[in-house]
C-alpha positions in Angstrom: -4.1 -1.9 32.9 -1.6 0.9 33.2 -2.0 4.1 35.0 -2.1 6.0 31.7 -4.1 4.3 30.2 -6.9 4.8 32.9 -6.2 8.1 33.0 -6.8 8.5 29.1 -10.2 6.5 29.0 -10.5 9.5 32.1 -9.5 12.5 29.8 -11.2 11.1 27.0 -14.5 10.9 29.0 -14.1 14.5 30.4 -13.2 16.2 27.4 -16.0 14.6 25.4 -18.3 15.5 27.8 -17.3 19.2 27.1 -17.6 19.0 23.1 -13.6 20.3 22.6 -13.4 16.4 21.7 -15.5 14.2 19.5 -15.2 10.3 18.9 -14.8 9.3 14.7 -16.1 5.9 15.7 -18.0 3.7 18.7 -14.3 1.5 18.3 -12.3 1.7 21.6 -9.0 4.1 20.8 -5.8 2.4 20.2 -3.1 4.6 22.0 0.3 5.5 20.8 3.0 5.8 23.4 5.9 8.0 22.4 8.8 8.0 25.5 11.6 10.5 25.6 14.9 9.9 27.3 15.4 10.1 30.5 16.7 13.0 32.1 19.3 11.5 34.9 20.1 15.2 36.5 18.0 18.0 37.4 18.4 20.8 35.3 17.7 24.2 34.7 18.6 24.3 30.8 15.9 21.7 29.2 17.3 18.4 28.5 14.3 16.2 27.4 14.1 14.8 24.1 10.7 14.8 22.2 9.6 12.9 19.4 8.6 15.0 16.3 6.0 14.2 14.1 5.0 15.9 10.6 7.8 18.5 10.8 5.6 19.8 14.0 8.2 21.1 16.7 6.8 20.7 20.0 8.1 21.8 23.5 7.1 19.1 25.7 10.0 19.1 28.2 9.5 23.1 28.0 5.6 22.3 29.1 7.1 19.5 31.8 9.8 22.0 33.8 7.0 24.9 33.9 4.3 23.1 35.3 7.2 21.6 37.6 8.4 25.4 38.1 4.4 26.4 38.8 4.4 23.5 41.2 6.7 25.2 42.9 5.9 28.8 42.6 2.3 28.2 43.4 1.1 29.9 40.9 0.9 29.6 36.5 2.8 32.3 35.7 5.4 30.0 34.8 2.7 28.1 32.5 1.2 30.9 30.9 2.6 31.2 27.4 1.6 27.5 26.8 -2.6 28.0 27.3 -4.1 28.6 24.0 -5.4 32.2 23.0 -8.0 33.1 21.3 -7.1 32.5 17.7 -5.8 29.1 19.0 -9.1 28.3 20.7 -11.0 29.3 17.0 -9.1 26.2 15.5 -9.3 23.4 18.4 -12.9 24.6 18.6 -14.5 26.1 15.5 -17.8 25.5 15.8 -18.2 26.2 19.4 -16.8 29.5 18.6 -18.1 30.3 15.6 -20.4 33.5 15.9 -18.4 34.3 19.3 -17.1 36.9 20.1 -13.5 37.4 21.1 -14.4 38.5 24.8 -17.0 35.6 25.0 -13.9 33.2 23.9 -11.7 34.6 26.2 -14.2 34.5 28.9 -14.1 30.2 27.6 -10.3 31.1 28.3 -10.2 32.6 31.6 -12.6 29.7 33.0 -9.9 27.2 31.7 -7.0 28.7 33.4 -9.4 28.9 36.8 -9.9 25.2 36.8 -6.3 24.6 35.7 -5.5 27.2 38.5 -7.7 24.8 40.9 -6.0 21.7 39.7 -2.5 23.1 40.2 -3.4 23.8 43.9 -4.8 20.2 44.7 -1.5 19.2 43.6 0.5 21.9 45.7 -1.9 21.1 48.4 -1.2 17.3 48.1 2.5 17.4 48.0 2.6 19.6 51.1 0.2 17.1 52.9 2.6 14.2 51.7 5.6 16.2 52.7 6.9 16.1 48.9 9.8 18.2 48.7 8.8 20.3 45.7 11.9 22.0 45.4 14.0 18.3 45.0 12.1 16.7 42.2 13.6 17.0 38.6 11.8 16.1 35.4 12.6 12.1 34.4 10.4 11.9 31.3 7.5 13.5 29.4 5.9 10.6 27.5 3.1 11.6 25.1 0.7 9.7 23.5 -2.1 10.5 21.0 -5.7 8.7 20.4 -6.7 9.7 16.3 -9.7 8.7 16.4 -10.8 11.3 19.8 -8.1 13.8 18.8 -7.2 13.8 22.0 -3.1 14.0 23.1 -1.5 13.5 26.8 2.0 14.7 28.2 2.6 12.5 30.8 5.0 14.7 33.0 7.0 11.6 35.0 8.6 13.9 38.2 11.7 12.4 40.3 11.7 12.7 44.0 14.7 10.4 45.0 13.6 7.3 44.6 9.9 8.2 43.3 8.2 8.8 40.2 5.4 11.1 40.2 3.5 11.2 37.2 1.3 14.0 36.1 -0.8 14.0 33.0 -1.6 16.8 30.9 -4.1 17.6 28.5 -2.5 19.0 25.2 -2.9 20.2 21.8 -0.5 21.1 18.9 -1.6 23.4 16.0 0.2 25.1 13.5 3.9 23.5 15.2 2.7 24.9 18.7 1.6 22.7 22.0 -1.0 24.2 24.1 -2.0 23.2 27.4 -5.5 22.4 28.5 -5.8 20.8 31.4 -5.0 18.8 34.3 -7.4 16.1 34.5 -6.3 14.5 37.4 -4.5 16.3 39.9 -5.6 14.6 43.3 -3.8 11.5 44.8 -0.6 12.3 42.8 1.7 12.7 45.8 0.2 10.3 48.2 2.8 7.9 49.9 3.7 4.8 48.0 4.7 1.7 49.6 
């Protein structure tokens, strides 16, 4: 079994476990795996192709060189015009926030961006443990894949560090032609040493 494919049955358990997500049926989720070209040189323009689907433009390299640009940085300012605001959290959620408030669903906000926050410095912490050198990786791929039947979508940000593939997966969702990022739901044991 892939990586990815143990990290979805992961996401799928996390998020379903929070209510954002619910199952249509008790079947086990087929995945679709969408790859994009490779990217052979690190770049500061985007160069990563994306599959569109349903005239839905989506910014997926964009959402793979800022989290690589937060790595980085240490911090999300780089991230921060992909998290969903409020009116976006109405639609992925519209019961939970139905009768909310708008400070009450940006409270909901806030919280996410504190535990994407967290995630974002285990991975900092982990490629400064490994001695990754941040600053060489480049963007290879962002590979995203849907399960229908969860509504739940993954950006699989694949990171280049010489001869190395780190892959990082992020939680996603695209409404009205724009991706918002969710989560990290894995962000430990990413740049351990591989032999």
């Amino acid at each position: 079994m892939k990586a990815s494919h143990i990290l979805l049955a992961l996401t799928v358990l996390s998020f379903t476990s929070c209510k954002l997500f619910k199952s249509k049926s008790n079947d086990a989720p087929e995945v679709e795996v969408v790859e994009a070209e490779q990217v052979t040189e690190p770049s500061s323009v985007l160069e990563v192709q994306q599959v569109q689907t349903e005239d839905v433009v989506m910014a997926y390299g964009e959402i793979c060189e800022a989290l690589l640009a937060s790595i980085r940085m240490e911090n999300l300012d780089p991230m921060q015009i992909h998290f969903p605001d409020v009116n976006a959290a109405r639609i992925m959620a519209p019961k939970e926030f139905s009768g909310k408030s708008n400070k009450e669903v940006t409270a909901v906000l806030d919280g996410m961006k504190s535990r994407f926050k967290g995630n974002l410095d285990n991975l900092v912490s982990g490629a400064k443990v490994n001695k990754v050198d941040v600053g060489s990786l480049s963007v290879k791929n962002c590979l995203y894949s849907k399960d229908s039947d969860l509504n739940i979508e993954v950006l699989t940000a694949e990171y280049l560090g010489g001869v190395i593939t780190y892959e990082v997966a992020l939680l996603i969702k695209t409404i009205n032609g724009k991706t918002y990022v969710l989560e990290i739901p894995i962000s430990t044991g990413i740049f351990e040493d591989r032999e």
